[in-house]
N, C-alpha and C positions, 0 to 999 in steps of 0.2 A: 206556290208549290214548286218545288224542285226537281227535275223530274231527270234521271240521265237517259238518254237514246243509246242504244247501241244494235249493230249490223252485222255480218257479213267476216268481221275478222275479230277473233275474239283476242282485246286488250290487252300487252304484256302487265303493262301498270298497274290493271284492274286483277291481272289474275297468279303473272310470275312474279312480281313484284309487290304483290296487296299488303296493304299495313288498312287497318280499320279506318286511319283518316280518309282513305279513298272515297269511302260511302259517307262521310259523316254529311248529313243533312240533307240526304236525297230521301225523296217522300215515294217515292215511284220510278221504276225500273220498266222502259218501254223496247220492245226487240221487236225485229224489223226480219228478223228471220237470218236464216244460213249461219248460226253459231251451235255450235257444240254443246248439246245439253248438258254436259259437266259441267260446263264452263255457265250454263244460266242458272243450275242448280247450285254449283258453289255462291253466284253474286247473294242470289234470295236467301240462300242460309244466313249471311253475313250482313247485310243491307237488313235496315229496320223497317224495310218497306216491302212492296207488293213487285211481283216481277208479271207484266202481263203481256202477251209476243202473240205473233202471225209465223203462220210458217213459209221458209223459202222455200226454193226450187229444189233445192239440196237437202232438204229436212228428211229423215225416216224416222225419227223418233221424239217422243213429250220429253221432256224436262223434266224432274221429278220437284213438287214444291211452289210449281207455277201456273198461270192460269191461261189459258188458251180461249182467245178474245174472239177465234174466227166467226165471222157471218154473225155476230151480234154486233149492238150496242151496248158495253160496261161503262157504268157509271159509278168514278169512284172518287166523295168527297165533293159531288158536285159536277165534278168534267166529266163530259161523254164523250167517249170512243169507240169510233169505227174502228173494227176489225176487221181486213179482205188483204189475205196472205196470196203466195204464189206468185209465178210469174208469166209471159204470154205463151203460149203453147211450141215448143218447138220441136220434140222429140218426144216419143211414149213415156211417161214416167209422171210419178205425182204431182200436186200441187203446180198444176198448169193449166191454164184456161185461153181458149181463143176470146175474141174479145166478144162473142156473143156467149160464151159461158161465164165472164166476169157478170155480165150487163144481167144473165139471168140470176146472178148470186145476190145479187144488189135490189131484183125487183122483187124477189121475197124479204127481202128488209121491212116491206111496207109499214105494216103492224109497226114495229118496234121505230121508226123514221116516225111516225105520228104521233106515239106514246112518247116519247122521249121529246118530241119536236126538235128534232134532227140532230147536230152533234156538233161536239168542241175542236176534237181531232181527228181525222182520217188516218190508221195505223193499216201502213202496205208495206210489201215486200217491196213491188214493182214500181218503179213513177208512172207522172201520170205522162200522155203521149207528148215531145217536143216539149218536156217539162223537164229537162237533165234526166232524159232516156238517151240511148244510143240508136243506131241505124240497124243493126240484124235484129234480124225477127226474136234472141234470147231475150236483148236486149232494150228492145222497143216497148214502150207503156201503154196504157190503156187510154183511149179516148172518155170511157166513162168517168173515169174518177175527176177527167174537168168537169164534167156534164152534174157531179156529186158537186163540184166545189164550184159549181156558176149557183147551181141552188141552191144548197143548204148554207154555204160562205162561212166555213169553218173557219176557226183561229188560224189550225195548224195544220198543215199534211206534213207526216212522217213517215216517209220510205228508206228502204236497202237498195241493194242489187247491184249498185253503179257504185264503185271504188271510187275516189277521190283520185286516184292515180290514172284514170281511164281519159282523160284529159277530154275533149270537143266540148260538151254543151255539160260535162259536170259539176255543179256548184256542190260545197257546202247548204249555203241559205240562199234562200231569193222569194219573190216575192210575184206572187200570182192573185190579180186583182184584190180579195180583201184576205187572201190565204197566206200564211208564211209558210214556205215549202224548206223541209230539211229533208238533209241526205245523212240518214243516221251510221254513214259506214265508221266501221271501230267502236267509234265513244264518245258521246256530245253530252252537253246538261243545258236545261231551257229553263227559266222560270217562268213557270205561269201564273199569276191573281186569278183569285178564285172567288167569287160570292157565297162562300158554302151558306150562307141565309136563305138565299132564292134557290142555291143550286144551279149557279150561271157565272160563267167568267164578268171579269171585269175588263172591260174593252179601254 
């Protein structure tokens, strides 16, 4: 499965530039949050595939045409994805959680963490803490979502938030114990293998 990521700065190539080869043979469209609903509603119109996002810090409005993953597990085709948008608390305004409001968002996952028997991807806004997070409080990660991916040992974490341009601890890719951690800012594409038989990646 072909899947593009995107974040944070919505693509000139993807959106002032778009010719239909752009999308040709993406299966799935993941956002990581802080992009312009026009701009996710134009990809899904155009893209043969599903557009499914978390929202950032910066978000006030849906997308029209697209599906909104928060505080679930969607499973689609087999991969299951965590949805937990937002970012660490640092001023009044939406989608912002201190780290014991992330921690309680996650503990009512339980149900759906046991039915599902836990998940493919972690889709965040935020990284996770000393994971390509920064030092101020906008910008610092969650300690749960290791605590998510010591346990459950997802394939992949997929977060926003942190630009490629913000230089100290920000990777593109890296690699945390059995996780592949991306930094979906702009525009990325991953292949993933899938067992759609079992309904379980292929490791």
């Amino acid at each position: 499965m072909r899947i593009l990521v995107i974040s944070d700065e919505e693509s000139k190539s993807l959106w002032d530039y778009y010719d239909e080869s752009k999308l040709k043979g993406i299966d799935l469209i993941l956002s990581c949050g802080d992009l312009s609903p026009k701009y996710l509603s134009f990809l899904v119109t155009f893209a043969k595939a599903p557009l499914l996002y978390v929202y950032g810090n910066h978000d006030t409005a849906a997308p029209e045409g697209c599906i909104c993953i928060e505080d679930q597990i969607y499973e689609y085709k087999g991969l299951r994805i965590l949805g937990l948008g937002g970012s660490m608390r640092y001023k009044p305004g939406p989608h912002q959680y201190t780290e014991a409001q992330m921690r309680r968002r996650i503990a009512l996952l339980w149900w759906q963490l046991i039915r599902k028997k836990g998940f493919d991807i972690l889709l965040t806004h935020s990284p996770a803490y000393q994971l390509g997070d920064g030092d101020d409080l906008p910008h610092r990660g969650f300690q749960c979502f290791l605590d998510l991916m010591d346990k459950y040992k997802p394939k992949y974490f997929i977060h926003g938030h942190m630009h490629l341009n913000y230089g100290g601890r920000v990777k593109r890719r890296q690699q945390y114990k059995d996780t592949i951690v991306i930094n979906g800012y702009e525009s990325y594409v991953i292949d993933v293998d899938v067992d759609e038989r079992k309904g379980r990646k292929v490791v």
